[in-house]
C-alpha positions as CSV (number, residue, x, y, z in Angstrom):
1,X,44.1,-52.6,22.1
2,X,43.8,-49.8,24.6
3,X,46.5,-48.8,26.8
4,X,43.7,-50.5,29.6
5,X,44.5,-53.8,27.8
6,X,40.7,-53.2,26.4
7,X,40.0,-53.8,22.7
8,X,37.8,-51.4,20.6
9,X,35.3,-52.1,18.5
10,X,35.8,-51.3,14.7
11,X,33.9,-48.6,13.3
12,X,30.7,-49.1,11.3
13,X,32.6,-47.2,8.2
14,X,36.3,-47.2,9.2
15,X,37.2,-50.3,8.0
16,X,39.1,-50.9,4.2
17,X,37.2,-50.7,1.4
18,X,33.9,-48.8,3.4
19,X,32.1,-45.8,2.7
20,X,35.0,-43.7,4.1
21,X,37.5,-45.0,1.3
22,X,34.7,-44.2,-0.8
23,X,34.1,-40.6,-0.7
24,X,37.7,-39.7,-0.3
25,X,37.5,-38.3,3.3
26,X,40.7,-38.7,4.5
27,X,42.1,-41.4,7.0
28,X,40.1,-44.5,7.8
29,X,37.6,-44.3,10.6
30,X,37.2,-40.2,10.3
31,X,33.2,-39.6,8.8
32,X,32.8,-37.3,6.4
33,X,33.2,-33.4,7.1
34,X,34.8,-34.2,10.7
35,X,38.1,-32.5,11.3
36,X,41.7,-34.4,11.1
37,X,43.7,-34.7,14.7
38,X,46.1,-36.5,12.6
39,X,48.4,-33.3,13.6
40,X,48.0,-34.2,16.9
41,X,47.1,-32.8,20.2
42,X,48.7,-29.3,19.8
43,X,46.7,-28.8,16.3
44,X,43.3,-29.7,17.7
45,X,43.6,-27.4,20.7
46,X,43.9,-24.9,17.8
47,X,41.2,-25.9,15.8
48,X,38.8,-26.0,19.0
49,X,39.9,-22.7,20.3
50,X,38.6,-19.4,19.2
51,X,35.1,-19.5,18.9
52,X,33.7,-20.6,22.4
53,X,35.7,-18.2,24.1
54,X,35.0,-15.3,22.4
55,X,32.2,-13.3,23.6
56,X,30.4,-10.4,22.1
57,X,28.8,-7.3,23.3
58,X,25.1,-9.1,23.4
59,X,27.0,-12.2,25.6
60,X,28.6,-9.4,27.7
61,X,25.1,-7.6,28.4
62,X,23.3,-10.6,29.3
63,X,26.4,-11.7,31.8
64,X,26.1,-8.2,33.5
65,X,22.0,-8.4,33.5
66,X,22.1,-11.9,35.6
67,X,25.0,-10.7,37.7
68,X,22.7,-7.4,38.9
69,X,20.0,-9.9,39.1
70,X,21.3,-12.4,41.6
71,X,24.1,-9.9,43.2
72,X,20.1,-8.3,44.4
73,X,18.3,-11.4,45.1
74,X,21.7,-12.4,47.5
75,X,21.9,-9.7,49.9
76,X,17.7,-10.0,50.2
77,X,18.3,-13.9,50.3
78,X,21.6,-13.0,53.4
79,X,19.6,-10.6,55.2
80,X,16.6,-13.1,55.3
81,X,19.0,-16.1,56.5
82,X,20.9,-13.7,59.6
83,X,17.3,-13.0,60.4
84,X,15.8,-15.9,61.0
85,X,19.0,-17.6,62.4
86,X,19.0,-15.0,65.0
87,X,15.1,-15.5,65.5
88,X,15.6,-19.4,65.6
89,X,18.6,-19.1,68.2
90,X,16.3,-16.5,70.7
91,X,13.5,-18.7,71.2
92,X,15.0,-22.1,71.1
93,X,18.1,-21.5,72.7
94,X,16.8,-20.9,75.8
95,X,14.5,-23.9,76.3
96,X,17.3,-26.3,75.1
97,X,20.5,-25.4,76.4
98,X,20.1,-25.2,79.5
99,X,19.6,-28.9,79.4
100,X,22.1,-30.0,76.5
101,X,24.5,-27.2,76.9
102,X,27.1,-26.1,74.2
103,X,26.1,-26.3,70.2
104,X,24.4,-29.8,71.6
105,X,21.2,-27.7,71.9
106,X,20.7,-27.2,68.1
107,X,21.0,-30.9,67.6
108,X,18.2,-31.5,70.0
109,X,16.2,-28.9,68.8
110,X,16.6,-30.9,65.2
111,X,15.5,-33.8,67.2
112,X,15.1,-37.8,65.0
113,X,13.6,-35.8,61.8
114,X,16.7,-33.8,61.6
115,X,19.6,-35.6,62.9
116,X,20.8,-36.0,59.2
117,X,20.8,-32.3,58.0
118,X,21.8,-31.1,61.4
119,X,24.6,-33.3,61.4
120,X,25.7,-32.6,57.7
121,X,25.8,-29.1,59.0
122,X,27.9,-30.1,61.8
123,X,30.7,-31.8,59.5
124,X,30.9,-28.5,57.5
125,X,31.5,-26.6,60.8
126,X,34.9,-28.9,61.6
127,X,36.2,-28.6,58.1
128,X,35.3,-25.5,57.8
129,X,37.8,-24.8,61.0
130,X,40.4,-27.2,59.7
131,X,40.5,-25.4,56.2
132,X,40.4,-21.8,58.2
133,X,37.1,-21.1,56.4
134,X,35.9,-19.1,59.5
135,X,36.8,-16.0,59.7
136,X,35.0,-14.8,61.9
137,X,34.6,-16.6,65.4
138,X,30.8,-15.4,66.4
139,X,29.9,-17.7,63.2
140,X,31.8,-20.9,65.0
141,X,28.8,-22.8,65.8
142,X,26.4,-25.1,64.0
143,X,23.4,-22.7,63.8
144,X,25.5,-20.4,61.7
145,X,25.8,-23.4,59.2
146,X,22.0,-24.2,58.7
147,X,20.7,-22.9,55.7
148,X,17.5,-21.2,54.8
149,X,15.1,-24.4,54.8
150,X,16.6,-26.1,57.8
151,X,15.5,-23.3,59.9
152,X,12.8,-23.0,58.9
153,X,11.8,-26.2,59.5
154,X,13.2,-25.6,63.3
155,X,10.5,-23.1,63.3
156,X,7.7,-24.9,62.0
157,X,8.5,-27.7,64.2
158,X,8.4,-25.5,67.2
159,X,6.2,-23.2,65.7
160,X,3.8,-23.2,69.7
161,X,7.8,-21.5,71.3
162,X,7.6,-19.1,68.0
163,X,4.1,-18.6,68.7
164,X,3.9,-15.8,71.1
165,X,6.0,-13.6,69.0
166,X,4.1,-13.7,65.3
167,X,0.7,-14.0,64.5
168,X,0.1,-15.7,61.1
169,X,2.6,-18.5,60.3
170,X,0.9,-19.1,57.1
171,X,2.2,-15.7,55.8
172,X,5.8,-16.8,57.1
173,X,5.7,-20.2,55.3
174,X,4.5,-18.9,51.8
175,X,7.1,-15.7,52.0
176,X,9.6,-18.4,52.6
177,X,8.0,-20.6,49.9
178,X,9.0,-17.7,47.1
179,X,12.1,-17.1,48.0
180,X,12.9,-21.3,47.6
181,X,12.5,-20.5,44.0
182,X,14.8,-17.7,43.9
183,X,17.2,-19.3,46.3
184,X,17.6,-22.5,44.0
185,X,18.3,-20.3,41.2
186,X,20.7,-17.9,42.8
187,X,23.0,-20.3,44.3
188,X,23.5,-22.5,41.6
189,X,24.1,-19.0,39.4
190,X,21.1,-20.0,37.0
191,X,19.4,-16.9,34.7
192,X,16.8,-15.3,37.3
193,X,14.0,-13.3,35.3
194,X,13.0,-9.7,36.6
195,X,9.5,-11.0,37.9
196,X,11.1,-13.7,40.0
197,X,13.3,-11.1,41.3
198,X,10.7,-8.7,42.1
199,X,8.3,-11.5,43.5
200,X,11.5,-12.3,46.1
201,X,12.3,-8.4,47.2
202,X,8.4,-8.3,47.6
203,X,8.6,-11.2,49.7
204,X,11.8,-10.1,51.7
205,X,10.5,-7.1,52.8
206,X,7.3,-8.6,54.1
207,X,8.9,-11.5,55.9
208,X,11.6,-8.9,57.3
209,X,8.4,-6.7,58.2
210,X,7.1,-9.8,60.0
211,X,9.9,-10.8,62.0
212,X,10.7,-7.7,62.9
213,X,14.1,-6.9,61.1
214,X,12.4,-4.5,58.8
215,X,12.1,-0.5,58.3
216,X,8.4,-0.4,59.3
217,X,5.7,-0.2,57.0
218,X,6.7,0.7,53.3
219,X,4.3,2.7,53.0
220,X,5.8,4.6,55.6
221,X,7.9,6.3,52.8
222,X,7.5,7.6,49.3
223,X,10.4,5.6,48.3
224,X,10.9,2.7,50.7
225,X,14.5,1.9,51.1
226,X,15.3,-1.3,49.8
227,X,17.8,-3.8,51.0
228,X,20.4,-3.0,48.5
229,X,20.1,1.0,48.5
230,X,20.7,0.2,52.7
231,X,24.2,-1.8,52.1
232,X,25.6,0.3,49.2
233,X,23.9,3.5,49.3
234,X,26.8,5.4,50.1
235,X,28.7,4.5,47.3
236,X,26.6,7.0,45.1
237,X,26.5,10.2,47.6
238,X,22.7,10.3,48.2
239,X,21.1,9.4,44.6
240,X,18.4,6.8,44.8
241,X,17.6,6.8,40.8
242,X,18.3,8.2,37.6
243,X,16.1,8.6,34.5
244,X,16.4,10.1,31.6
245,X,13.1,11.9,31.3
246,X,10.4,13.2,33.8
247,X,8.3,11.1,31.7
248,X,9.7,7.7,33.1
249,X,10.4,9.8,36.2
250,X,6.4,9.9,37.0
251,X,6.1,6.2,35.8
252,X,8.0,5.0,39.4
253,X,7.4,8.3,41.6
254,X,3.8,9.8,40.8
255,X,3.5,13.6,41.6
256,X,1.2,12.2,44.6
257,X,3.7,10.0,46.0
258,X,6.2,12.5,46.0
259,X,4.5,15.0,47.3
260,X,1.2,13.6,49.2
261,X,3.0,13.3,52.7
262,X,5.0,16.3,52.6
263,X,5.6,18.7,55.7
264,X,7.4,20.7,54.0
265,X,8.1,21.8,50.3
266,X,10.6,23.9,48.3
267,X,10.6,23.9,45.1
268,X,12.4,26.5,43.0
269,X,12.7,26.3,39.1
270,X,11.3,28.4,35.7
271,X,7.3,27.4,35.8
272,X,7.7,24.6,38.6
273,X,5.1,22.3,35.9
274,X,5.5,18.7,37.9
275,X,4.2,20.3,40.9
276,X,1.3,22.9,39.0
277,X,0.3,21.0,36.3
278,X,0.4,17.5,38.2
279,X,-0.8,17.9,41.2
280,X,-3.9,19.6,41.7
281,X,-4.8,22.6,43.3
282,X,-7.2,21.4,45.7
283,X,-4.4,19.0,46.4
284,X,-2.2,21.5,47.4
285,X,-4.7,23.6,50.1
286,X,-5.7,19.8,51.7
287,X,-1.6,19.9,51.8
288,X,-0.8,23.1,53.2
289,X,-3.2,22.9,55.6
290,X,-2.8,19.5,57.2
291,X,0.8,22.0,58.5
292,X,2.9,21.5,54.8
293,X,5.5,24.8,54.8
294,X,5.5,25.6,50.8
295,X,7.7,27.9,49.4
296,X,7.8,28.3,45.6
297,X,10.2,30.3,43.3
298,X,9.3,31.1,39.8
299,X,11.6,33.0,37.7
300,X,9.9,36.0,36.7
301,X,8.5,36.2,33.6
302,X,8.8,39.8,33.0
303,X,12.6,38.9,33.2
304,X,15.2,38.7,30.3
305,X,16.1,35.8,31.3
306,X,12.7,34.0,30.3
307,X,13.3,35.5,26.5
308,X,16.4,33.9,26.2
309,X,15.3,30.7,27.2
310,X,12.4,31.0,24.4
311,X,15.2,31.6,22.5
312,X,16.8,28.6,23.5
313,X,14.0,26.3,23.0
314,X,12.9,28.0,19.8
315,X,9.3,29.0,21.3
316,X,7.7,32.0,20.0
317,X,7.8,35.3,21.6
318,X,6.4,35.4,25.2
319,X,4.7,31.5,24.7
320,X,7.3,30.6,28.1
321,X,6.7,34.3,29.9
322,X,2.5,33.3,29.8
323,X,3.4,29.8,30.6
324,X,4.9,30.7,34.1
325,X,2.4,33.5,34.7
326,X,0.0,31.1,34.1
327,X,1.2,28.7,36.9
328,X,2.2,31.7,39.3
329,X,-1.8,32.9,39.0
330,X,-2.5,28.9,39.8
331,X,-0.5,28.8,43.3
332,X,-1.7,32.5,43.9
333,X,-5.4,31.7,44.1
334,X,-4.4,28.3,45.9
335,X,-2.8,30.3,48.6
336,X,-5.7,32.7,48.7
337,X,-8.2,30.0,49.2
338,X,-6.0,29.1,52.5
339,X,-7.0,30.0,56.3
340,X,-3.4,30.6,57.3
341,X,-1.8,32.0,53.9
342,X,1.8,33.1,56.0
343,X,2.6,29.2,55.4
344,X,2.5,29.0,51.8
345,X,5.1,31.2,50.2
346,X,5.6,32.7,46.2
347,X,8.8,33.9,45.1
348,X,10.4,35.3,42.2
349,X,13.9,35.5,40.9
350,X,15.7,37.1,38.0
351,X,19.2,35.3,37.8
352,X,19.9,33.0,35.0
353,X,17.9,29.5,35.5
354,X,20.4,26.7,36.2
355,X,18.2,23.9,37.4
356,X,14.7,22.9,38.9
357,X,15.0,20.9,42.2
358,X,11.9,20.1,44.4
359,X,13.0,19.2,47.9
360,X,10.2,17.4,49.9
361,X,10.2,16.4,53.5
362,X,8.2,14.5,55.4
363,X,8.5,13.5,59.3
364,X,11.2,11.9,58.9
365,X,12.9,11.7,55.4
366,X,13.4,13.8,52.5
367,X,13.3,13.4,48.8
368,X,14.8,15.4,46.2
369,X,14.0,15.4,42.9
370,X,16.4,17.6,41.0
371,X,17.0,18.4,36.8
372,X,19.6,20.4,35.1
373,X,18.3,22.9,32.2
374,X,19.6,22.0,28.9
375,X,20.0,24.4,26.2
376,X,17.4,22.8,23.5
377,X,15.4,20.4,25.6
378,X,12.5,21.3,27.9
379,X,12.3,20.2,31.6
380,X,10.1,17.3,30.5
381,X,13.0,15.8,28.3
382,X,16.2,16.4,30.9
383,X,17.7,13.7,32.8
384,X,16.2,13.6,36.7
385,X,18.2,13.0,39.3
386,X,16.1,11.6,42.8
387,X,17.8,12.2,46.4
388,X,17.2,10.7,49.6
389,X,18.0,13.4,52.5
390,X,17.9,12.4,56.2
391,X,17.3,9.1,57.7
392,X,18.7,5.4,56.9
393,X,20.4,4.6,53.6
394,X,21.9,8.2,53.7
395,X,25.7,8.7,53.9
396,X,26.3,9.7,57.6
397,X,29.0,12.2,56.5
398,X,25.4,14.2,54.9
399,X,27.1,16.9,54.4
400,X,28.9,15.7,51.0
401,X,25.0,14.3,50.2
402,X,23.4,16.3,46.8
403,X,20.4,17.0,48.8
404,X,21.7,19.4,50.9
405,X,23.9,20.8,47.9
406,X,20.8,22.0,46.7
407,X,19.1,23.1,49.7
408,X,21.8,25.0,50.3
409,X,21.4,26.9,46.7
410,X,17.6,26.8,47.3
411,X,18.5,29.1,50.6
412,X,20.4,31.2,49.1
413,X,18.4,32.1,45.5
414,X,15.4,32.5,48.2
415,X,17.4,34.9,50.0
416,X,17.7,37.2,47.3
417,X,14.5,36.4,45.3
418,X,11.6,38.6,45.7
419,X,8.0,37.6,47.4
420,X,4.3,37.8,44.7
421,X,2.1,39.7,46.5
């Protein structure tokens, strides 16, 4: 008998005499190859323990992948919800509070098809308050407690109020539809997969684009800043990305995005090659004269410096020294070919080279992309840093920002660097 006053049933092989007794497995009613508790309680918690809780370095790595993941696809996911809520609470709140006054309006706005999700969400509100869950009193009402699909079906039910203010609610609805997928997955901390994350920050920015919370156009800038990058930014000075090779560099920034919009470009370094050799030289006048300021600054190749970086590299004698002339001939006849040639500026400098750094512009951003020489790699092989200088997502104290660390060393090797006739 139980301890319920219920009476088990008796094992297929546990009883005397069966298969058990047979094979000499121990006590009655324990198959074959299971493990004793005849110990008791203490010795099977030591039996079970171990394995299951250990985790290796591949278990570890794949914890830290899906927490990146989702840690991403929530603060798009948060910035969508505040959005609409307050989009949902300026048009409706008007035309149905004045009548139902209070958080009575919402409930109205919900109307028969809602009253069970609006009034789920008011039950959360009150023990939310008993338990001191809000912390914050501008979120004590029931709007704040709807979630993503409940207002959005406020919108599509009143979608002639919301009307007025967006043109295509087809674009809103599928946006909305593709983050469902990610929202399902994120808030019951399921694996996301890198294109379901992309597909929702594609289709966060558009719907913030659409409803107006957004940046502008992303097009606007060479590197658009992202949610993420806008929140946390700060925490790493001004540097956007990291790679550890221009190679993988080019793959996410192209030498046209970086610098196709430009207004104005410095660039100092030994032979300046992501600028010469990848962005073309009829590139460069259309550049300069749609009002880019360029100033370049080689380091001479007549200098002893250039020998001891073949040295470094293990080149042969004067391979680097006609490598740089070459690309200070290129930029020469590019600035010859220009109407106003007082724009586009070619220096030279003799001191020992201790980066490259080419600090782009635009009308109202900058970009950095910035390398540190190392003694037996070439430029194409050394880690790249990429800095954001001026507008959002920069550190408002700028002046502890990389990008004007090196604009200020840019300044001053100009200074004393000496102009190519």
């Amino acid at each position: 008998m139980s301890s319920g006053g219920l009476e088990l049933p008796p094992g297929d092989s546990g009883h005397e005499g069966g298969p058990a007794d047979a094979t000499g497995g121990g006590a009655a009613g324990i198959p074959a190859g299971a493990v004793s508790l005849a110990g008791g309680p203490e010795e099977a918690r030591e039996v079970r323990a171990g394995a299951e809780l250990d985790w290796g370095a591949e278990a570890w790595s794949e914890v830290r992948t899906r927490a990146q993941r989702a840690g991403r696809a929530y603060i798009w996911l948060n910035l969508i919800e505040q959005r609409l809520r307050a989009v949902v609470g300026a048009v409706l709140r008007p035309i149905y509070e004045p009548a139902h006054g209070g958080d009575d309006w919402v409930v109205a706005a919900a109307g028969p098809a809602g009253q069970e999700w609006v009034q789920r969400a008011v039950a959360v509100r009150e023990v939310s308050r008993r338990k001191g869950y809000l912390l914050d009193s501008a979120d004590d009402n029931v709007l704040s407690f709807l979630t993503l699909p409940q207002l959005r079906e406020l919108m599509v039910q009143h979608w002639p109020c919301f009307e007025p203010y967006f043109d295509d609610r087809r674009e809103i609805e599928l946006a909305l539809d593709e983050l469902e997928v990610t929202r399902n997955v994120v808030s019951r901390n399921r694996a996301l997969s890198r294109a379901v994350l992309e597909q929702a920050e594609r289709a966060s920015a558009r719907l913030l684009e659409v409803l107006g919370g957004g940046a502008g156009s992303p097009s606007a800038d060479r590197l658009p800043i992202d949610a993420v990058e806008d929140l946390v930014g700060d925490r790493y000075a001004d540097v956007i990305s990291v790679h550890p090779d221009r190679v993988r560099l080019q793959r996410q920034l192209p030498a046209e995005d970086l610098f196709g919009g430009a207004r104005r470009l410095d660039a100092i370094g030994i032979g300046l090659n992501l600028l010469v050799q990848n962005f073309s030289g009829r590139r460069l006048v259309r550049l300069s004269e749609a009002g880019c300021r360029v100033r370049l600054v080689f380091l001479n190749p007549a200098s002893s410096a250039v020998k001891r970086r073949e040295r470094e590299l293990g080149l042969r004698k004067g391979e680097l020294s006609r490598s740089v002339e070459m690309n200070i001939l290129h930029v020469r006849r590019v600035r010859a070919g220009l109407r106003d040639p007082s724009r586009f500026d070619i220096h030279v400098f003799d001191e020992t080279p201790r980066f490259t750094a080419y600090l782009v512009e635009g009308e109202s951003s900058g970009i950095a992309v910035v390398q540190s020489y190392l003694r037996r790699a070439r430029g194409m092989e050394a880690p790249v840093l990429v800095l954001r200088g001026g507008g959002r997502g920069v550190p408002k104290d700028s002046e502890h920002g990389l990008f004007t660390t090196y604009r200020e060393e840019f300044e001053s090797v100009w200074e004393d660097s000496r102009p190519v006739s």
